[in-house]
N, C-alpha and C positions, 0 to 999 in steps of 0.2 A: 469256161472253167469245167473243170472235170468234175462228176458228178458223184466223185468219191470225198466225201466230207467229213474229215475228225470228228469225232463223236465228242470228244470233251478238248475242250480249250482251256491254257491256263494264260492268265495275264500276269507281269510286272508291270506296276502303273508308273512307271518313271520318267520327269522330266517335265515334272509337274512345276515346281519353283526355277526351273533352267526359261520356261516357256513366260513367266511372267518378265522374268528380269529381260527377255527378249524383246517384250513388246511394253517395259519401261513400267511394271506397277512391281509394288513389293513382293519380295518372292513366297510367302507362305499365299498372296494371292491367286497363284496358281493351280489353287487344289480347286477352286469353288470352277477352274474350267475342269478341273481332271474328270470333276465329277458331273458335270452337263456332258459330257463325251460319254460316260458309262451307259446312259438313256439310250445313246443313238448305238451304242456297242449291242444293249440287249437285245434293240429292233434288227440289227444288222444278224444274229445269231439266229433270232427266230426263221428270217426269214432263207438263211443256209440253212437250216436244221440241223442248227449244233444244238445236242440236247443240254448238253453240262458245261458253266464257264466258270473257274474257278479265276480270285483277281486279289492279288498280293498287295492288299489297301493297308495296312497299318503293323507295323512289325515289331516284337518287343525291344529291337532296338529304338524305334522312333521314338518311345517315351523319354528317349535323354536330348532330345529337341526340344531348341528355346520354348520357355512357359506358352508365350506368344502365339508363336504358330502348333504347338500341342491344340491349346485353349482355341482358337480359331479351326481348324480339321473336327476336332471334338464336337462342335459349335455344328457344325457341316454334318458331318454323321449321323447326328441328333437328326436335324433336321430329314436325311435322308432314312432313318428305319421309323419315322413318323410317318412320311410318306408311306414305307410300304405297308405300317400296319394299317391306315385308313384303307389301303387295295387301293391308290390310284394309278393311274394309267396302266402301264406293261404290270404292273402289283395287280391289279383287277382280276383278271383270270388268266394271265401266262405267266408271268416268271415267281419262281417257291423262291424263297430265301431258304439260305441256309447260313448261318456263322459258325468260322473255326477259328480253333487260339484259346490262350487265355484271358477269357472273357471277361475272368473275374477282377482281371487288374483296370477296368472301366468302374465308371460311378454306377450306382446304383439304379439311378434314372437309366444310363442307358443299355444296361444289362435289360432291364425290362421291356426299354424299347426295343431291344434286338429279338426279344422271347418275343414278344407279339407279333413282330411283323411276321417271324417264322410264322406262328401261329394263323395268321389272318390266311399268308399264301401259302398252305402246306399242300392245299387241293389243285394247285395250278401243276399242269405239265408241261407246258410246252417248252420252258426252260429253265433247269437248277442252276441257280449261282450260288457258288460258296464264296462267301466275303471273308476272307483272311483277315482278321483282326487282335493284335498284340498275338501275335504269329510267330513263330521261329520254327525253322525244320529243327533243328536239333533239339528244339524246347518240346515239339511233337512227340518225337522218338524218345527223350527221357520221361515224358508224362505215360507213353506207351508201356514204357515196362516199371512204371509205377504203380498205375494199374494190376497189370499183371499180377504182380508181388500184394496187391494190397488184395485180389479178386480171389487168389488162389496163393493162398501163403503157403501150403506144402508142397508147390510143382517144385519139380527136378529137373536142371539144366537142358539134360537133355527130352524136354518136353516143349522149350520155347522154339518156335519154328517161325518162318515168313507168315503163315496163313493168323497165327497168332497176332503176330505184332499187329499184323494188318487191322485184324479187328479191332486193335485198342488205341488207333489213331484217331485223328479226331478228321481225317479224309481218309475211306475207304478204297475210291475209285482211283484210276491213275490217266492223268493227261497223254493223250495222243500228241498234241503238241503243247510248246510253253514258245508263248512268243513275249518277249522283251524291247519295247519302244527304248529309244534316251540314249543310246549310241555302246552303253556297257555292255560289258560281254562275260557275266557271271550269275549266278543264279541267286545269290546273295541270301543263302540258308531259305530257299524257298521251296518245299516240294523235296525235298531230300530223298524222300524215301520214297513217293510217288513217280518221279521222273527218271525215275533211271535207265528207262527205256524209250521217254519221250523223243520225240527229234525237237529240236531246239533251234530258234528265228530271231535273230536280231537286226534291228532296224536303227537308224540313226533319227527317224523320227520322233520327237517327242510323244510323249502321253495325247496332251488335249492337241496335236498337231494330227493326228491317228486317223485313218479315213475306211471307209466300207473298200475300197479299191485296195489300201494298203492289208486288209483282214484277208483279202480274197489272192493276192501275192501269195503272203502266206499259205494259205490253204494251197494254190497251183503247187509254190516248191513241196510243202508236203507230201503233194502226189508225185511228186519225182523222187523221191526218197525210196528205198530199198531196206524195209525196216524186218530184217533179220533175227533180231532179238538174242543176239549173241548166237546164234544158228552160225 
């Protein structure tokens, strides 16, 4: 593999409920693999030295999904930013947590668990992941210039620029790639405004079906890419 490696990766974790009804359990069953696969994603990161992974986990549309499988993901969540605020394993001293979205539309318990885990890994470097949680690109970009207007109530039109908006999103940085498992071939209001320059990977692979082999594909075509930037 070439030795040129995207500095920041973004995931769509899809094909999570496709993968259970596959292998004959109920399909909200398929998050509790989506999510043992993220474990072996962060060790796979660290060890390319991608510094930043951003992973499209929970989106303000999913809240209109059955009580059921909401209440069970939820259930999983929990669980997982308990992990990270104790700092166990890749939490210990490499991966920082980071949450983006509207956080506030979660229960209170786990708004707190999300504030901790940040809290616990803010000093790890060796990999940022931002967990997209009750997420929407375009929910981003109106929170963006809500902001704005609430920060600075007498700016002038012609004062709102790119470097602005930037600042008042709730992701600063922008994906070198976005790669998408599950066979779709849409971004599905992810990254709106961060990716618009991204090169863009789609696999017919499921989520929990994803392999260090399959991550490193990606990264090869990447490097055959001719990334111009509208040049």
């Amino acid at each position: 593999m070439s030795s040129k490696v995207p500095t920041h990766i973004a995931l769509v974790l899809d094909g999570n409920r496709r993968y259970a009804k596959k292998i004959g359990l109920q399909p909200w069953k398929g998050h509790e693999f989506g999510v043992k696969k993220l474990e072996e994603l962060f060790k796979w990161c660290i060890e390319l030295d991608i510094k930043e992974l951003t992973l499209y986990c929970f989106s303000t549309e999913n809240f209109r999904r059955a009580k059921k499988e909401v209440d069970y993901l939820f259930n999983l969540f929990w669980k997982e930013f308990e992990k990270m605020k104790q700092g166990r394993g890749v939490f210990k001293d490499k991966v920082k947590v980071n949450v983006i979205g509207r956080t506030k539309m979660f229960s209170k318990k786990m708004q707190e668990a999300m504030i901790e885990a940040m809290e616990t890994t803010k000093k790890n470097e060796a990999l940022l992941v931002n967990f997209a949680m009750a997420y929407g690109g375009r929910q981003e970009i109106t929170d963006a210039f809500k902001n704005i207007i609430k920060n600075s109530k007498k700016i002038k039109p012609n004062q709102i620029d790119e470097i602005l908006i930037t600042k008042n999103l709730y992701l600063k940085s922008e994906p070198d790639l976005v790669i998408r498992p599950g066979g779709e071939k849409r971004m599905s209001n992810f990254l709106l405004w961060q990716s618009c320059y991204s090169e863009l990977f789609f696999t017919d692979k499921l989520w929990p079906e994803f392999t260090k082999k399959d991550l490193i594909k990606c990264i090869e075509e990447f490097n055959k890419r001719d990334r111009r930037f509208g040049s």
